[in-house]
BALOMAR-351501 format. One line per 8 residues: their letters; for each residue x, z, y of C-alpha. Coordinates in Angstrom, 1 decimal. Layout:
N
a) X,Z,Y  ...
***
This chain:
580
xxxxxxxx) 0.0,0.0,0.0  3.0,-0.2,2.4  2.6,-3.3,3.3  -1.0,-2.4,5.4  0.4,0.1,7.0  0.2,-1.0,10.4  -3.2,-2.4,10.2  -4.2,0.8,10.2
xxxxxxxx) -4.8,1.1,14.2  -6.9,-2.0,14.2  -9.4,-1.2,11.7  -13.0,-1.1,13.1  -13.6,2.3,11.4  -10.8,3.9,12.6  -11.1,2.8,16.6  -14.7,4.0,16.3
xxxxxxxx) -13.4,7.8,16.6  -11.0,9.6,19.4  -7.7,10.2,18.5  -7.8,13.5,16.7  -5.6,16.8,18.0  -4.6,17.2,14.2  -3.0,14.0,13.3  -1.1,11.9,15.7
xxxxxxxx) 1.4,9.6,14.9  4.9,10.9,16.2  8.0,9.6,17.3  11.4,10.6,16.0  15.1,10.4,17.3  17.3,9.4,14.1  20.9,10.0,13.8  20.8,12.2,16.6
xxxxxxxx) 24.2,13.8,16.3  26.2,10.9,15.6  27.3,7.8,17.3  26.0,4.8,15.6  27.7,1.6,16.8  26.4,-0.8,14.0  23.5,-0.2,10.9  22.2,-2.6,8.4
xxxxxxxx) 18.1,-3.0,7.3  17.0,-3.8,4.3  13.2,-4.2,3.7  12.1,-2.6,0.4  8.1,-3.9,-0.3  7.3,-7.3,1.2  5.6,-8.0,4.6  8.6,-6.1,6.6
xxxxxxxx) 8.7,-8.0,9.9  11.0,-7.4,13.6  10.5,-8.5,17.1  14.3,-9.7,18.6  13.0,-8.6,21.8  9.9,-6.3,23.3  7.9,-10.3,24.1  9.5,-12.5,21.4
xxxxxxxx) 7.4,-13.6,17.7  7.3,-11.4,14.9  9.3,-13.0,12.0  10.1,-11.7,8.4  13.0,-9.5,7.6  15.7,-11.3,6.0  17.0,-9.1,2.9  19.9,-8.1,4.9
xxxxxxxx) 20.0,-7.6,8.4  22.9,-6.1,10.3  22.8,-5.1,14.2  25.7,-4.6,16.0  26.2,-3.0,19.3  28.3,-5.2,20.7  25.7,-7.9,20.3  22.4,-6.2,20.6
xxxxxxxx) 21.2,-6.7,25.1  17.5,-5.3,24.4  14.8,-3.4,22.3  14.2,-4.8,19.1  11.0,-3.4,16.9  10.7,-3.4,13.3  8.0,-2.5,11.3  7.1,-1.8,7.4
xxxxxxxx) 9.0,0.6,4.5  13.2,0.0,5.6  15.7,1.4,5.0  18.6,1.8,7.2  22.1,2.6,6.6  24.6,3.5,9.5  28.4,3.1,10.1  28.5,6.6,10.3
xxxxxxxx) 27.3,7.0,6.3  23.7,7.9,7.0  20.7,6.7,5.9  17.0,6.6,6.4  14.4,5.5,4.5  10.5,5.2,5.0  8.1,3.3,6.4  6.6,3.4,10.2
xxxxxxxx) 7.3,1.4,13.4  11.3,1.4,13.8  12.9,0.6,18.0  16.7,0.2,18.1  17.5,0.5,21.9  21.6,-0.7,23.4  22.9,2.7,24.9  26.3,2.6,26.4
xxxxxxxx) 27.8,4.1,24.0  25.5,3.2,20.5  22.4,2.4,19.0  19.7,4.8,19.8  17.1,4.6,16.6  13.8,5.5,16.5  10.9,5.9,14.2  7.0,6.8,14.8
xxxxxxxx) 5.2,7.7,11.9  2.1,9.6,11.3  2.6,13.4,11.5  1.9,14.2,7.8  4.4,12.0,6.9  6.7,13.5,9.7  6.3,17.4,8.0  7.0,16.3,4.7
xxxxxxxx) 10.2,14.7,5.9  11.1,18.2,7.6  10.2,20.2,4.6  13.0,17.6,2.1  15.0,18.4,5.3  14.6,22.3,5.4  13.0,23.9,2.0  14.8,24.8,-0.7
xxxxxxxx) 14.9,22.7,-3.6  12.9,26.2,-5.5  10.8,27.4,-2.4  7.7,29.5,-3.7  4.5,27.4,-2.7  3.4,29.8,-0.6  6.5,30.1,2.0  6.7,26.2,1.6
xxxxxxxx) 3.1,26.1,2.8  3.5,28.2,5.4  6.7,26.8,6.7  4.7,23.1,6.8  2.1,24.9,9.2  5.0,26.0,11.4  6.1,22.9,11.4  3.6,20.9,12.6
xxxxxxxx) 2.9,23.4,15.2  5.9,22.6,16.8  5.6,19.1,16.1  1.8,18.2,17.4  2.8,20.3,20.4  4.8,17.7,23.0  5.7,20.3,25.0  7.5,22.2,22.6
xxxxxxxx) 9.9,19.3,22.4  9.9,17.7,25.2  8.0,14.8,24.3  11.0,14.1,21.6  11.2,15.0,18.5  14.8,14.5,16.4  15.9,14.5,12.8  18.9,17.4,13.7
xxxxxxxx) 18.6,21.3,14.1  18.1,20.4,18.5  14.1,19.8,17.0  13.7,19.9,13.0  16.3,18.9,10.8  14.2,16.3,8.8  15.1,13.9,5.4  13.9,10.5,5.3
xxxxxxxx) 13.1,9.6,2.2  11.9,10.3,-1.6  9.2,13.5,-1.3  9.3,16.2,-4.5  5.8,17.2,-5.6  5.9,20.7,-4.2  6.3,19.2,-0.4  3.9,16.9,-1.0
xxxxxxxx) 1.2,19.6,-2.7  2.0,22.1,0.3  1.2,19.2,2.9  -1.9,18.0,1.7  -2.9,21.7,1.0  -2.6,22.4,4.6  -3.1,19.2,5.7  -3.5,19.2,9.9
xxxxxxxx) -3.6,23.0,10.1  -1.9,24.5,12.6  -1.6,27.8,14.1  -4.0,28.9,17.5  -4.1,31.8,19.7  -8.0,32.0,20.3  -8.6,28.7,21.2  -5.7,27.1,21.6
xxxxxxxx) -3.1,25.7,19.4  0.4,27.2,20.2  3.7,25.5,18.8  5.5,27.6,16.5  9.1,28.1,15.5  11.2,29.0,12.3  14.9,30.1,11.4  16.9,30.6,8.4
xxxxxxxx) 16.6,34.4,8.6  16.5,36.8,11.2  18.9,39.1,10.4  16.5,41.7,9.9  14.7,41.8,13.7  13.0,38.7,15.1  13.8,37.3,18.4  12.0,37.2,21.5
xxxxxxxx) 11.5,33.6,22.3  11.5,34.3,26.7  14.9,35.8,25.0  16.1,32.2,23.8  14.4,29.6,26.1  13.1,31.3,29.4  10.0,31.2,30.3  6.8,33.1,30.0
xxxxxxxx) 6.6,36.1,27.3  4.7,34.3,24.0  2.8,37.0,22.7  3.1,35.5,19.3  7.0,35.0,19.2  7.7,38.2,20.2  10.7,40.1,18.9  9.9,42.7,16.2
xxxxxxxx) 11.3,44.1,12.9  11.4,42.2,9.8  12.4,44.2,6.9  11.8,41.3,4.0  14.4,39.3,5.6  16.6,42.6,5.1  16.0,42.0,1.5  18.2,39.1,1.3
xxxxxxxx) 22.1,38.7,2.4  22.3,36.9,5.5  25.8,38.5,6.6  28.9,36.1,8.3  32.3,36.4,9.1  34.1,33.8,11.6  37.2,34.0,13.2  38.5,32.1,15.9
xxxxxxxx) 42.0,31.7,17.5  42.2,31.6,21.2  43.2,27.4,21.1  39.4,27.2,19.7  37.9,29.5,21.9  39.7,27.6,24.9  39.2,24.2,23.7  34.6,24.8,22.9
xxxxxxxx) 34.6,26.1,26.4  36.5,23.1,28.0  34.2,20.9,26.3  30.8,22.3,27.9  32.9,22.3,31.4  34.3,26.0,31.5  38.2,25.5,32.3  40.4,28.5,32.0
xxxxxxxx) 43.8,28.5,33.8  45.2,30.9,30.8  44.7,31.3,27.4  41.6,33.9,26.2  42.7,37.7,25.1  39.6,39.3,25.0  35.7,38.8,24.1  33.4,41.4,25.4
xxxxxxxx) 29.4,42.0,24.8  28.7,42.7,28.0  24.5,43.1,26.9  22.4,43.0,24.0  18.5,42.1,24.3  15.8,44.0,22.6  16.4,42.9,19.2  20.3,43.3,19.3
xxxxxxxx) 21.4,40.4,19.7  24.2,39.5,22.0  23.2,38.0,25.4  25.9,38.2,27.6  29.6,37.4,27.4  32.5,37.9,29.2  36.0,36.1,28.2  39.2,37.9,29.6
xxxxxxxx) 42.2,35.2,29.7  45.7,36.9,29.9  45.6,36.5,33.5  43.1,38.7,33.8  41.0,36.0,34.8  37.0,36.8,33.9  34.3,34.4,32.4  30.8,35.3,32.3
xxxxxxxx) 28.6,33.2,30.3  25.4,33.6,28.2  26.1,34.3,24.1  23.6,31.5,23.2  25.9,29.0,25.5  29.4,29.9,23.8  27.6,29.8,19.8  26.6,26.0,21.3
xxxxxxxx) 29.7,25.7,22.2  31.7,26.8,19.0  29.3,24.9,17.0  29.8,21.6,18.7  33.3,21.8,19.0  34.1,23.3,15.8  30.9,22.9,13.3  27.2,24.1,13.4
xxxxxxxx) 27.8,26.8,11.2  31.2,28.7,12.8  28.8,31.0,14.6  25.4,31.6,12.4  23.6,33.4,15.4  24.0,35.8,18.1  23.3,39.0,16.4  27.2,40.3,15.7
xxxxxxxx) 30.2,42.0,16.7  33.0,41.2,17.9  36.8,42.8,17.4  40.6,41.6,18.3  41.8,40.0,15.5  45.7,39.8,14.0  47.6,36.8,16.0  45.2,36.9,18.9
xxxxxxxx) 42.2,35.9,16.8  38.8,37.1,17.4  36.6,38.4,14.5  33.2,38.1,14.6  30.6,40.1,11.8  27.2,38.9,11.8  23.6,38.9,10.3  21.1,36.5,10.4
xxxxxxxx) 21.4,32.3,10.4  19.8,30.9,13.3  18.0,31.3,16.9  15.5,33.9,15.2  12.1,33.1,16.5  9.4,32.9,14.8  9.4,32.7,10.7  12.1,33.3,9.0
xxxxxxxx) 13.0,31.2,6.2  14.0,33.7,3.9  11.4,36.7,4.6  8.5,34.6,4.0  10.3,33.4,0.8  10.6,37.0,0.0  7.1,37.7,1.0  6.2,34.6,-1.4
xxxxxxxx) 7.7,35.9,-4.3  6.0,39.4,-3.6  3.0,37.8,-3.5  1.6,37.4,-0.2  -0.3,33.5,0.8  0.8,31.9,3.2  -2.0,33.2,5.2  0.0,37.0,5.3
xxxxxxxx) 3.0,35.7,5.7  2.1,33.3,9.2  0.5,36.4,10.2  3.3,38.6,10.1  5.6,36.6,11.6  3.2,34.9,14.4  1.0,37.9,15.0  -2.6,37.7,16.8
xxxxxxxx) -2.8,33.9,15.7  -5.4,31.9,13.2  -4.8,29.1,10.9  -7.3,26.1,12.3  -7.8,22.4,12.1  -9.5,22.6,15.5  -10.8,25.3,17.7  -14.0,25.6,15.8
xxxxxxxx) -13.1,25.9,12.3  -10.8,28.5,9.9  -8.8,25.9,8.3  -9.5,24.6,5.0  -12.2,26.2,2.9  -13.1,25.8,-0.8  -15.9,25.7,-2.6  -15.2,26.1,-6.8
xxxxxxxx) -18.0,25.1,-8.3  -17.9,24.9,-12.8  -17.8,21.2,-12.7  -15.9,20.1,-9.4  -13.8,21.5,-6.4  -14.8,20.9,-2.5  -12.3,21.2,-0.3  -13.6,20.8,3.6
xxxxxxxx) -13.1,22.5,7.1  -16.5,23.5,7.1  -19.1,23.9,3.5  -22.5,23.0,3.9  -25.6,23.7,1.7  -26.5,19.5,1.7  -22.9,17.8,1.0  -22.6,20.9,-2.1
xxxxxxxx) -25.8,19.4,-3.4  -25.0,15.8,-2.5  -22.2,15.9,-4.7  -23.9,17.6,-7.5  -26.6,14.9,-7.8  -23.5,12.3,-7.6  -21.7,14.3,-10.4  -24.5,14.4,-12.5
xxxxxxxx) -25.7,10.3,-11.8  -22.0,9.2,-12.7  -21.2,11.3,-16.2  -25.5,9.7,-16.7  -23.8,5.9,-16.0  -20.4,6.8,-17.3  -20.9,9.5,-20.3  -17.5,11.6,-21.7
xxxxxxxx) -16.7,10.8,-24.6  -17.3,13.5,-27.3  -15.4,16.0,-28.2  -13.2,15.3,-25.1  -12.3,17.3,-21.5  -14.2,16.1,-19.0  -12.6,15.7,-15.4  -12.3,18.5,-13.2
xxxxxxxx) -12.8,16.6,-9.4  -11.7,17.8,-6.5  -13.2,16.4,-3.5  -10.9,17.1,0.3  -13.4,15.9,3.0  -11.3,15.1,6.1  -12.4,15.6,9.6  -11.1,12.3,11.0
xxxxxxxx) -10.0,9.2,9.9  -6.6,10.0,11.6  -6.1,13.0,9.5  -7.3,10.7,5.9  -5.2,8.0,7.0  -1.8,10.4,8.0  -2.5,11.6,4.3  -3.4,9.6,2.2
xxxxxxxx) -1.6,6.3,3.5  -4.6,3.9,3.3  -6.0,1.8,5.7  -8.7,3.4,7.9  -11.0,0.6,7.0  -11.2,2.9,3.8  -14.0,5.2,3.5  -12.6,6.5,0.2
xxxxxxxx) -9.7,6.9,-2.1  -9.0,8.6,-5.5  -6.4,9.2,-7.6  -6.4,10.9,-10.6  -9.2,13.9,-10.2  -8.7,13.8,-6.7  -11.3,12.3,-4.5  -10.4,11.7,-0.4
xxxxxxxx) -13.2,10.9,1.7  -13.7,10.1,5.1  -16.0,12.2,7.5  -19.4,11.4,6.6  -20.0,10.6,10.4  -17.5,7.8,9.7  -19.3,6.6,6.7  -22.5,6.7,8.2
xxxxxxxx) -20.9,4.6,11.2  -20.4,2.1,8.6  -23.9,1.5,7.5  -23.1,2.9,4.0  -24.9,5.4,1.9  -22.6,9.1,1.3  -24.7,9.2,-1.6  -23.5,5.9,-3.0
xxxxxxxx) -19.7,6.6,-1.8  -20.1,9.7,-3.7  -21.3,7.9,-6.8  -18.4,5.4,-6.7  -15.7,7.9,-6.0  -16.4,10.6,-8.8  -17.2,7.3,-11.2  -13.5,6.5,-10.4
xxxxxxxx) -13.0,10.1,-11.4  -14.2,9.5,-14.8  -12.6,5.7,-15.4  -9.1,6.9,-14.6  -9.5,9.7,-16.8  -9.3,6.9,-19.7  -7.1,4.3,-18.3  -3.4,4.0,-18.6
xxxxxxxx) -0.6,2.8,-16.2  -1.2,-0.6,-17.8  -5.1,-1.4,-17.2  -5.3,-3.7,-15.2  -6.6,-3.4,-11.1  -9.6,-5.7,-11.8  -10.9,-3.3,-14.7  -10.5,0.2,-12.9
xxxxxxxx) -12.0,-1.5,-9.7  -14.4,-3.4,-10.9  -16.0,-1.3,-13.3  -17.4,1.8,-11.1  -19.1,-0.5,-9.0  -20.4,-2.9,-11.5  -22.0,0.6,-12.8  -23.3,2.3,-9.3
xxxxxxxx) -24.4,-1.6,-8.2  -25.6,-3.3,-11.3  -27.3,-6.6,-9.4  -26.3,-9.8,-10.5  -24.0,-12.1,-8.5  -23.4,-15.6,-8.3  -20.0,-16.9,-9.6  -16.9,-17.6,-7.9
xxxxxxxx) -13.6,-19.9,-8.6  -10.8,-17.2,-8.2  -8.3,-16.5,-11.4  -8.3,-12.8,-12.5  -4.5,-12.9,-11.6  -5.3,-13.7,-8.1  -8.0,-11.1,-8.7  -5.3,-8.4,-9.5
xxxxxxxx) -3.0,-9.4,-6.5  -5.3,-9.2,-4.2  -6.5,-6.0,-4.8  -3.1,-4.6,-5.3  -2.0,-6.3,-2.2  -4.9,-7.0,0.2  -3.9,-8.1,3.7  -7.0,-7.4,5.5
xxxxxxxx) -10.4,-5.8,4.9  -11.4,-9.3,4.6  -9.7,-9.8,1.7  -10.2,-6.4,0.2  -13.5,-6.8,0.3  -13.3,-10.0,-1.7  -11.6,-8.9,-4.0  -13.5,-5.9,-4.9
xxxxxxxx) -16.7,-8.3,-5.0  -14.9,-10.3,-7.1  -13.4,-8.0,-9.4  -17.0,-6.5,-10.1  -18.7,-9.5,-10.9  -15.9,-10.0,-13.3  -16.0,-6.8,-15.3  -20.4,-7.5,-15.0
xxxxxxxx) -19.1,-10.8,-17.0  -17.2,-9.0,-20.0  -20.0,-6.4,-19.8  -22.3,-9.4,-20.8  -20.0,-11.2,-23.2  -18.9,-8.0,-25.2  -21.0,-4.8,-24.2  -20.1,-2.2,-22.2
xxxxxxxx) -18.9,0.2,-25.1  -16.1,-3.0,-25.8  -15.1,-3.1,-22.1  -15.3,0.4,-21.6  -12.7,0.6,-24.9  -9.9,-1.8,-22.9  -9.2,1.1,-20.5  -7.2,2.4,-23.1
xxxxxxxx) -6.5,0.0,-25.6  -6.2,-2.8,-23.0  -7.8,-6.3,-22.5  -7.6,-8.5,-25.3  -5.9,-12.0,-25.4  -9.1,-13.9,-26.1  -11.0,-11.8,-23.3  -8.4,-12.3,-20.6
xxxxxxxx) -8.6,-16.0,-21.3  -12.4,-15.9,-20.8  -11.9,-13.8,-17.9  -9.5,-16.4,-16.5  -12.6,-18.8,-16.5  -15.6,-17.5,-15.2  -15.5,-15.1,-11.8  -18.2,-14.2,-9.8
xxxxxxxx) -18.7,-12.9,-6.4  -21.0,-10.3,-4.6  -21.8,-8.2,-1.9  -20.0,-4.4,-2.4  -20.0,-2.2,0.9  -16.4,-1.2,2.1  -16.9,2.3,-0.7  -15.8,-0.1,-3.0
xxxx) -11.9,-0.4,-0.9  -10.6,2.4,-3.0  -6.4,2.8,-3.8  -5.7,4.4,-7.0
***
């Protein structure tokens, strides 16, 4: 499905809401510590395409495509699944709208994407491989607090530790499963969303974030003791001769006339942390300067981890060296990485552990909801901001109507489905990657559906989407990676829509590549159509209980040749424009 992805903000379906304050599509700086003078693209699905410049004709990606510096005098914008490899060894891998930009002294890269996509890429970046679910959940909400907030970052985000740290690039199934369970939510102070912040552990006592950055106190990122952090080492050593501490300083524009003897905590905030610094040269000349501007300092000039944070001590050293002993890795606002994976494995949701950490705020969608709620009923699962007495029955009477057209076989499980109603097509689309012209999509036992506003928009019966959705449910629970597209399709809407349909010319191989690879809704649309009168065909010449039996034994010779030669058409609503 990469190939559609940006036809997404065309769609009809998908103009017909407001953007939504839970999914936006967000821009990215990549490479953002290094100086990239040259990169290469390579397109990995087909319909990759790039713009030389900002007015100039999209064109196809060649297989290979370098950019050089030297050569490159304006924007150029590439779009579809790439990946990019730098001079500087990097690489970066996904699929969005990509803008290389000439800067004086590199390449500046960029990438929007929606924002789902964007905390997934955060979590590769900054989970742990083995990160309990809930801490990994909780740390996605934190992330796309700060990330839906443009203020937060200065209407920039980046891929280094200046925003998020993110990895572009294969997702594991446990940062995908903590995404789509918390899917949009972010954290609000009444009603208002707030950005949020994490580090890799506090040390013990969270910071103050008026501490860090200025500003107005944040009632929620106040400083205040966090003993679960305490349950795990976070101690540091560094040492650093007086050459280093004279050559960070001279890079940020501090010049001493003689070389450093001395390092002195001149003040600690609240939580302990050092705040201000004073540097005593054998001259007896005197630097002030903040902590947080010489750790940036050391860091740039001699590696981001020399100085973990600014909660430490400092001593004189043999040889002139000074010794610093510290706790805690990072700027300490906000969540701490490995408390709420402490809290995790003590067994507190993520739910305890963003309120400890981010007290006095809620988990929300929007203003006017709590987040996602379910509903477990015996024979399904609703997931939805807000349950409602209808849409439970609703999906009951579908439940019941497709195991009626589509009966389990005996003796066998029967599916489990779990419905996730999403309350705009931003948020569906930032998920589940489909085209917003969509109204539903299911996978395995999982159904996602669009608002029922949306589908009502579209002249189409819930009911009916309903019907065809959970019936998807129950084929896929027999076929195998091999069935083929026309089958799965096909047959859940020759069942919810059995009418006759006139026939069509169309080859069930152009059939299958179609509706593995439709370029428009156009197209979709047809081939659904298509692929339903088809399957009514094999229903006629063999039975249902026969074609029904090729799920899992797959389509024999003799019937794909029949197949080949009679296609019929037909008039399936846009429910039909399911991905598996």
């Amino acid at each position: 499905m990469k190939a559609l992805a940006f036809a997404l903000f065309l769609s009809p379906v998908a103009s017909a809401q407001p953007p939504h304050p839970a999914a936006q599509d967000l821009t990215v700086r990549l490479f953002d510590t290094d100086r990239v003078t040259s990169l290469t693209v390579t397109p990995l699905h087909p319909g990759a395409t790039w713009k030389r410049c900002p007015t100039c004709a999209r064109q196809p990606i060649p297989a290979s495509l370098p950019i050089q510096r030297e050569q490159l005098k304006t924007t150029i914008e590439l779009t579809g699944d790439l990946r990019l490899d730098t001079d500087t060894s990097r690489r970066a891998t996904a699929a969005g709208i990509w803008r290389i930009d000439p800067e004086p002294d590199g390449l500046r890269v960029r990438i929007t994407l929606p924002s789902e996509r964007y905390v997934a890429s955060v979590l590769s970046g900054e989970a742990s491989p083995d990160e309990p679910p809930a801490s990994l959940r909780a740390l996605a909400i934190t992330v796309r607090s700060f990330a839906l907030d443009r203020a937060a970052h200065n209407q920039e985000l980046c891929d280094s530790t200046r925003c998020q740290a993110m990895r572009l690039g294969s997702i594991s199934q446990a940062v995908n499963e903590a995404v789509l369970d918390t899917a949009g939510e972010t954290l609000w102070l009444d009603n208002t969303r707030v950005p949020a912040y994490f580090t890799q552990s506090s040390g013990g006592t969270t910071e103050d974030a008026a501490t860090v950055w200025g500003g107005p106190p944040k009632p929620w990122l106040r400083s205040h003791p966090d003993p679960y952090s305490d349950r795990l080492p976070s101690t540091w050593h560094a040492e650093l001769t007086p050459d280093e501490l004279t050559q960070a300083l001279s890079a940020q524009g501090f010049h001493l006339h003689a070389m450093p003897r001395t390092l002195t905590i001149l003040r600690r905030d609240s939580s302990g942390r050092a705040s201000q610094l004073e540097v005593q040269t054998s001259a007896n000349e005197r630097l002030t300067l903040p902590a947080a501007t010489l750790r940036f300092a050391i860091n740039r000039s001699l590696g981001w981890g020399k100085l973990r944070s600014d909660l430490y001590a400092v001593q004189p050293g043999p040889a002139g060296k000074i010794l610093f002993e510290g706790r805690g890795y990072g700027h300490g606002v906000g969540l701490s990485q490995s408390g709420a994976r402490v809290m995790a494995s003590e067994g507190r949701d993520d739910r305890a552990i963003l309120h400890f950490y981010f007290p006095g705020t809620e988990v929300r969608i929007d203003s006017n909801d709590q987040g996602w709620q379910r509903h477990e009923d015996p024979a399904w699962t609703l997931i939805a901001p807000t349950l409602d007495l209808s849409t439970l029955q609703t999906i009951t009477a579908a439940w019941t109507r497709a195991q009626t057209l589509f009966p389990p076989p005996p003796g066998h499980p029967t599916p489990h489905p779990a419905l996730r109603l999403f309350p705009s097509t931003d948020l569906y689309r930032g998920v589940t990657n489909e085209p917003g012209w969509t109204l539903g999509a299911t996978r395995g036992d999982r159904i996602f559906l669009q608002p029922k506003s949306v589908v009502a928009r579209s002249g189409n019966s819930y009911t009916n989407l309903l019907l065809h959705e959970l019936l998807h449910v129950l084929v896929e629970h027999e076929a195998t990676p091999s069935t083929p597209l026309w089958l799965r399709e096909g047959l859940p809407e020759a069942l919810a829509s059995p009418q006759p349909h006139p026939q069509s010319t169309n080859a069930r191989a152009t059939i299958e590549e179609s509706l593995r690879t439709p370029a428009n809704l156009l197209e979709a649309e047809k081939a659904h159509k298509e692929a339903t009168a088809l399957v009514q065909h094999m229903i006629h010449l063999y039975g249902f209980e026969t074609v029904r039996s090729w799920l899992s034994r797959g389509v024999p010779a003799d019937a794909a040749r029949a197949s080949n030669s009679a296609t019929t058409a037909s008039t399936t609503s846009p429910s039909a424009t399911s991905r598996r």
